[in-house]
ChimeraX commands (.cxc) that place a marker at each C-alpha (Angstrom):
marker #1 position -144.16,98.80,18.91 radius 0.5
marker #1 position -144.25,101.87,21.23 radius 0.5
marker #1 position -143.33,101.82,24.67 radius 0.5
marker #1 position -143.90,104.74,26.60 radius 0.5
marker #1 position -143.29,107.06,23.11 radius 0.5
marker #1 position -140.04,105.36,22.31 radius 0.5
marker #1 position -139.36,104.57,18.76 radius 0.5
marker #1 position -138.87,100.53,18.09 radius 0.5
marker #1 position -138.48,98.24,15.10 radius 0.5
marker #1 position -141.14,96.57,13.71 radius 0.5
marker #1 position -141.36,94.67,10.71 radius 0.5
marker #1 position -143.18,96.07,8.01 radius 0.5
marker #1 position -144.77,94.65,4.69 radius 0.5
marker #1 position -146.88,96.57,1.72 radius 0.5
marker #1 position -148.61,93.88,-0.65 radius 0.5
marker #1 position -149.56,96.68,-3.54 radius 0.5
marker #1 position -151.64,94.05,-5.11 radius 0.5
marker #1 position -153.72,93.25,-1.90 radius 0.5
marker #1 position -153.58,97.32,-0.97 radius 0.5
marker #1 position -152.64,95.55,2.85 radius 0.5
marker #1 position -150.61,96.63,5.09 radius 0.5
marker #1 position -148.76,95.11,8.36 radius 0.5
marker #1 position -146.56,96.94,10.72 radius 0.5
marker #1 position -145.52,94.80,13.40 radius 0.5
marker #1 position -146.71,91.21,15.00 radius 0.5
marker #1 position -150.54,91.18,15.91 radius 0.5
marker #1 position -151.19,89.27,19.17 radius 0.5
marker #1 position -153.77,86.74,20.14 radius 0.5
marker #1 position -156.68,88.74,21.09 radius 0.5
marker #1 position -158.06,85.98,23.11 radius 0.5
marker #1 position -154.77,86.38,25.22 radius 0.5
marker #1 position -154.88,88.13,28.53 radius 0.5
marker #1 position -153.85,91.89,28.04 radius 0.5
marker #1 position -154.44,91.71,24.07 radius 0.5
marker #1 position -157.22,93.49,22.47 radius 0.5
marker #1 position -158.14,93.97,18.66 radius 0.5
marker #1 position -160.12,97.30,17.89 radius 0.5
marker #1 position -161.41,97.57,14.38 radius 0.5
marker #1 position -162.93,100.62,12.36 radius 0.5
marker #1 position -162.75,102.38,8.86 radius 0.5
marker #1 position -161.42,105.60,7.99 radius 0.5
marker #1 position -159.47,107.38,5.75 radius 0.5
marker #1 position -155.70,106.85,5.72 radius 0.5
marker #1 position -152.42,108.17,3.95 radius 0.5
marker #1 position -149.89,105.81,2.98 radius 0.5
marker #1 position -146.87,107.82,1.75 radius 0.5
marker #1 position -143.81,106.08,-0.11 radius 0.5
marker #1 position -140.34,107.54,-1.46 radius 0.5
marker #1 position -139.29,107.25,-4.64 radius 0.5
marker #1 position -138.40,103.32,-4.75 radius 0.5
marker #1 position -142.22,102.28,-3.56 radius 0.5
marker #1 position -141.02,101.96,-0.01 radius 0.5
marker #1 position -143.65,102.71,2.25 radius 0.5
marker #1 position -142.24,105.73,4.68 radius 0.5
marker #1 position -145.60,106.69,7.06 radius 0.5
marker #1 position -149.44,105.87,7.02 radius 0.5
marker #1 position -151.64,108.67,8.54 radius 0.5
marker #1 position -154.65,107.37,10.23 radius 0.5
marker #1 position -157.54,109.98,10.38 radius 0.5
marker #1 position -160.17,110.09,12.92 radius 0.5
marker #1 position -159.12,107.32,15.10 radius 0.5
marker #1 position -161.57,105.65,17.71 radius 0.5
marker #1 position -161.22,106.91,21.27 radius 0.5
marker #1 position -159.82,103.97,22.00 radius 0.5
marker #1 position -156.87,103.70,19.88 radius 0.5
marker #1 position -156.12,107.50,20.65 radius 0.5
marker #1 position -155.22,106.85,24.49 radius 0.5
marker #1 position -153.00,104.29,23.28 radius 0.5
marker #1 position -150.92,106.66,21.59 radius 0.5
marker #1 position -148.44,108.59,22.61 radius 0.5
marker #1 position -149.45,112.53,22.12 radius 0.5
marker #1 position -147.39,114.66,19.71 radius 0.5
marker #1 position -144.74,117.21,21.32 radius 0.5
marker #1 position -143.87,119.14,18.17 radius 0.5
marker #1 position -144.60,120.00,14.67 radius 0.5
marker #1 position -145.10,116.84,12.18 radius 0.5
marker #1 position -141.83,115.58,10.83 radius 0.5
marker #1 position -141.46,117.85,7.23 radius 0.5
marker #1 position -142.72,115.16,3.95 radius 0.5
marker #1 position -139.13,115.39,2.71 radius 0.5
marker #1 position -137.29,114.44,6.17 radius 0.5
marker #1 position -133.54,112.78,5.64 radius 0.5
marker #1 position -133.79,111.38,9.48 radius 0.5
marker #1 position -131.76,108.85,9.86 radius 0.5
marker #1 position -133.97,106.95,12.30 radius 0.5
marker #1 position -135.30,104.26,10.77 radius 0.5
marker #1 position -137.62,103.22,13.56 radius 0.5
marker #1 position -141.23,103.26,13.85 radius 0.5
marker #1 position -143.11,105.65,15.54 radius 0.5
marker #1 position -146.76,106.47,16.77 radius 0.5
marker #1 position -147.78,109.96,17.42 radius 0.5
marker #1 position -151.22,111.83,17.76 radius 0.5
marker #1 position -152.65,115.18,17.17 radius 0.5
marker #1 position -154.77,115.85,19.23 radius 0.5
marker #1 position -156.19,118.56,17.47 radius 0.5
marker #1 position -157.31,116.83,13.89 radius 0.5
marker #1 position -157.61,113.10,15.61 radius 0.5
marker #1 position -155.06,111.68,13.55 radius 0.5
marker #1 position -152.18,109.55,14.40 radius 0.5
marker #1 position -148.81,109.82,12.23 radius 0.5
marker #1 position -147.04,106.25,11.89 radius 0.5
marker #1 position -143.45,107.33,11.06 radius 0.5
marker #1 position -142.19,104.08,9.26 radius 0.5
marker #1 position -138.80,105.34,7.07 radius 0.5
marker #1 position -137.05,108.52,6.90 radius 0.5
marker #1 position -136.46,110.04,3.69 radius 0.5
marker #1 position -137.58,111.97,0.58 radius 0.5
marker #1 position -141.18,111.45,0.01 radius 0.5
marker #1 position -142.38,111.06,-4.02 radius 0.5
marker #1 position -146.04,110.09,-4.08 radius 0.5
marker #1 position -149.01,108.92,-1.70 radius 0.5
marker #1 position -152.12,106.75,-2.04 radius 0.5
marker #1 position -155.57,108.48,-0.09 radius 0.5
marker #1 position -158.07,105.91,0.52 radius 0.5
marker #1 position -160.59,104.69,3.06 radius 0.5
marker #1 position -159.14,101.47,4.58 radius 0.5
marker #1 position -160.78,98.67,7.38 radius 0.5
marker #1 position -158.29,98.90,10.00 radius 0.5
marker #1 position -157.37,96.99,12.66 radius 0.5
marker #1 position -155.15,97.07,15.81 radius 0.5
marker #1 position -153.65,94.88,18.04 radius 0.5
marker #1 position -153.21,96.53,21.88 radius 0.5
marker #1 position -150.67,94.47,24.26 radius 0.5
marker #1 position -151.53,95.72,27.44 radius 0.5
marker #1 position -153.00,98.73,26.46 radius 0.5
marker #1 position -149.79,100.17,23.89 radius 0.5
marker #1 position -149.77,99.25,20.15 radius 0.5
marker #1 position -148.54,96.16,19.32 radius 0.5
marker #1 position -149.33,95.89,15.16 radius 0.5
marker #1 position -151.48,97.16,12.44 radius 0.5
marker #1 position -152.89,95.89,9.54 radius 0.5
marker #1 position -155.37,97.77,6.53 radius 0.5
marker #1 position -156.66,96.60,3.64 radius 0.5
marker #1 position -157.24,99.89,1.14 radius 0.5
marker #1 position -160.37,100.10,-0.64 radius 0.5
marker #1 position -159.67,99.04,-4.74 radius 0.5
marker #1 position -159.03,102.04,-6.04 radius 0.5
marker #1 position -157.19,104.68,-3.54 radius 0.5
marker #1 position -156.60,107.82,-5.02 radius 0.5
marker #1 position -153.12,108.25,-5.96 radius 0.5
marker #1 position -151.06,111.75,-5.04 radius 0.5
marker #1 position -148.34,113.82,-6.54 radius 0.5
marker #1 position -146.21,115.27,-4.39 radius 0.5
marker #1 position -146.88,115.29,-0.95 radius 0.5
marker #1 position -147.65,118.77,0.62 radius 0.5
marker #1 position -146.06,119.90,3.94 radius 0.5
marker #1 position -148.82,120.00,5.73 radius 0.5
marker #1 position -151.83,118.24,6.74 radius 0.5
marker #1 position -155.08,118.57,4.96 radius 0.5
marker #1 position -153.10,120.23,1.68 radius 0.5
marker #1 position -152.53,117.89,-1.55 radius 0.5
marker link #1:1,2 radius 0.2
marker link #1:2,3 radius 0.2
marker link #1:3,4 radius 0.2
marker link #1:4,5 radius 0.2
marker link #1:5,6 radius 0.2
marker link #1:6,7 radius 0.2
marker link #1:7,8 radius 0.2
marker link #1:8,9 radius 0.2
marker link #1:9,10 radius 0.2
marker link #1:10,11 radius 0.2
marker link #1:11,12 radius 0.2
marker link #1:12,13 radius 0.2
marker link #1:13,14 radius 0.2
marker link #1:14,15 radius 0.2
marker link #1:15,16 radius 0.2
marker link #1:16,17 radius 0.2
marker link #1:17,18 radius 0.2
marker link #1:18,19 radius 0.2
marker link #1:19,20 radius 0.2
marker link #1:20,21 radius 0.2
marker link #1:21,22 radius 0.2
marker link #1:22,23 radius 0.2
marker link #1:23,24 radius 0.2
marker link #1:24,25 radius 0.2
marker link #1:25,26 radius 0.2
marker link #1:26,27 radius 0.2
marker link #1:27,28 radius 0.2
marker link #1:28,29 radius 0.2
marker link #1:29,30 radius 0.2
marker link #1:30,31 radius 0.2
marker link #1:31,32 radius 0.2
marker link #1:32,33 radius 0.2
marker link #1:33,34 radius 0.2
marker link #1:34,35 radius 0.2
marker link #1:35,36 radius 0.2
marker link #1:36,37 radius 0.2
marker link #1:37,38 radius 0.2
marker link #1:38,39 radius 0.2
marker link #1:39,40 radius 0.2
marker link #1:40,41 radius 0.2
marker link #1:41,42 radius 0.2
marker link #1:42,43 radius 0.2
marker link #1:43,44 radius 0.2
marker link #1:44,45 radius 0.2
marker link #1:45,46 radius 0.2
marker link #1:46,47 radius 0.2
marker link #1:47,48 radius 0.2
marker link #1:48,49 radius 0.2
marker link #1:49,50 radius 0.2
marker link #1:50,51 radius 0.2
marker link #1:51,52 radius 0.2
marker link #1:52,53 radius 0.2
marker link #1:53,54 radius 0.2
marker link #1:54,55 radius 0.2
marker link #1:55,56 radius 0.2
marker link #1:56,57 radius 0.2
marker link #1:57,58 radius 0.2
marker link #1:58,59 radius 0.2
marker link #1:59,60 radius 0.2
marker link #1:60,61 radius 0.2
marker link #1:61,62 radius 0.2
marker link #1:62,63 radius 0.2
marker link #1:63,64 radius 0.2
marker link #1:64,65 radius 0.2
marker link #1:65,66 radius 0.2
marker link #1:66,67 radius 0.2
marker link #1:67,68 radius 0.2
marker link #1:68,69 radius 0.2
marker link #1:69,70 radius 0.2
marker link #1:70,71 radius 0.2
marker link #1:71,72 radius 0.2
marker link #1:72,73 radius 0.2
marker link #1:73,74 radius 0.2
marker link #1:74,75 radius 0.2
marker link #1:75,76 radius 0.2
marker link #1:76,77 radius 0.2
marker link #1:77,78 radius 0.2
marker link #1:78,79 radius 0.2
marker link #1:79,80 radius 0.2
marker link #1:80,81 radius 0.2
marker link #1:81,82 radius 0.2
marker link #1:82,83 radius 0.2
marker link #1:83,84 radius 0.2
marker link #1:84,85 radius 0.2
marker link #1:85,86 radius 0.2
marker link #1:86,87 radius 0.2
marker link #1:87,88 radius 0.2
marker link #1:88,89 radius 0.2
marker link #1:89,90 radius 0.2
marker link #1:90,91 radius 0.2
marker link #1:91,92 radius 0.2
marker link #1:92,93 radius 0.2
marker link #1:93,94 radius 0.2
marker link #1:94,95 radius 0.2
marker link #1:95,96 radius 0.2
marker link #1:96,97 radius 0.2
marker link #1:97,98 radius 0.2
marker link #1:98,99 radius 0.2
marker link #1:99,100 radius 0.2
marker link #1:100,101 radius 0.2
marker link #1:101,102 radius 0.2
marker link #1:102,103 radius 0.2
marker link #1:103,104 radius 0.2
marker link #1:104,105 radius 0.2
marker link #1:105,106 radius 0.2
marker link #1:106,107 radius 0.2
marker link #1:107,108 radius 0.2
marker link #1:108,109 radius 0.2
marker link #1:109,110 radius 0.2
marker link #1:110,111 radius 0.2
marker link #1:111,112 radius 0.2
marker link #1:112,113 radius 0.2
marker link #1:113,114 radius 0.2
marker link #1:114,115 radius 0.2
marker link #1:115,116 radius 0.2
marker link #1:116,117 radius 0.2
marker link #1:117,118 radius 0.2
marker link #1:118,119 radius 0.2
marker link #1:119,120 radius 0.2
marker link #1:120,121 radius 0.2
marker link #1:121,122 radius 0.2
marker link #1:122,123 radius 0.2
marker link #1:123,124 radius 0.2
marker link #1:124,125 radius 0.2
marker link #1:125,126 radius 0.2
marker link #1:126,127 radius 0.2
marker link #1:127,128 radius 0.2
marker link #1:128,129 radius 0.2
marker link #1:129,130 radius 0.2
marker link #1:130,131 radius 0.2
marker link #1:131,132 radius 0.2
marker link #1:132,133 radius 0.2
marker link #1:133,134 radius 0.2
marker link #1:134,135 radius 0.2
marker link #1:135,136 radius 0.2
marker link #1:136,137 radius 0.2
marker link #1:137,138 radius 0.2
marker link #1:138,139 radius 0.2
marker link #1:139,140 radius 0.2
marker link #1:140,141 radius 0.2
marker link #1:141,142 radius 0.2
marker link #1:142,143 radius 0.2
marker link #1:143,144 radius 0.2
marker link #1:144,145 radius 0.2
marker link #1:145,146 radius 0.2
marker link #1:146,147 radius 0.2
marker link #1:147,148 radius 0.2
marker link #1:148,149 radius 0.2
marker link #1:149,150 radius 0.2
marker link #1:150,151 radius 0.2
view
């Protein structure tokens, strides 16, 4: 999905009954330069008004998974950015351990908070997909706030 910090497509599907999520096409991890990683953490899944899902924040990530990722160069991308890129992106912040998976641009309306198993597919040592499974009940959000840690 992210080569070198470039933004690509990947396909995308939210199953609101399941509470899963996949972004992009996992690999074999038996297959040479594929590797699963696996944890649980809290995560942000953010959708716009029409319950398409715009960006999932991933808090806390495994070492791992964080030298995958291409570092963030500026500020987060505001919650009510009219982008037009409609690629995917992974960034992290290196100062709260979180990566940002940009997914949709638009105006955010509402967000599910949860703690979610995780995993991620590496192809030769980028991100390749991502799939989570929220616990049952997230906690649903109002309106996002513009910052991290707020709302």
């Amino acid at each position: 999905m992210v080569a070198g910090g470039v933004a690509v497509t990947a396909p995308v599907h939210w199953d609101p009954r399941e509470r899963s999520l996949v972004v992009g096409e996992p690999c074999d991890e038996h297959a040479d330069g594929c590797a699963l990683l696996r944890f649980t953490g809290l995560v942000w899944l953010t959708f716009d008004s029409d319950g398409r899902i715009m960006s999932v924040d991933l808090h806390d990530v495994p070492d791992a998974l964080a030298v995958a990722v291409p570092r963030a160069l500026r500020p987060r991308y505001s919650w009510n950015s009219t982008e037009v890129d409609s690629g995917s992106s992974w960034l992290l912040d290196t100062d709260s351990g979180w990566v940002w998976i940009r997914l949709a641009s638009g105006m955010a309306h509402r967000r599910l908070i949860g703690a979610a198993d995780v995993l991620v597919w590496l192809r030769g040592g980028a991100v390749a997909a991502l799939r989570l499974v929220l616990d049952e009940e997230p906690a649903a959000g109002g309106e996002p706030s513009a910052t991290p840690g707020q709302g």
